[in-house]
N, C-alpha and C positions, 0 to 999 in steps of 0.2 A: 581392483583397488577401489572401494568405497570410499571417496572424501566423509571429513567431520563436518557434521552440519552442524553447527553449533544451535543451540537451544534455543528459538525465538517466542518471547511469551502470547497469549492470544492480545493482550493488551497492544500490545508493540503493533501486528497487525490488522489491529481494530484501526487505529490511529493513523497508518499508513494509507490503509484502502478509503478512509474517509478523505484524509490529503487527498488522494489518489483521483478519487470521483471529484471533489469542489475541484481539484485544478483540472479535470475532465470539464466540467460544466462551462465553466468560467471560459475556456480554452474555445474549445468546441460549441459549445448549444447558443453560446451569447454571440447575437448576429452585432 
């Protein structure tokens, strides 16, 4: 059984992955 993966546009994870890395940075790199 394949689940549906619903459709996600490159927009959607363009915006994620940049969230993604500044709350990486922010988190992690800043002493």
């Amino acid at each position: 059984v394949v689940p549906q993966v619903p459709v996600i546009p490159d927009w959607f994870w363009f915006i994620c992955n940049s969230h993604f890395l500044t709350w990486l940075d922010s988190t992690f790199l800043s002493d």
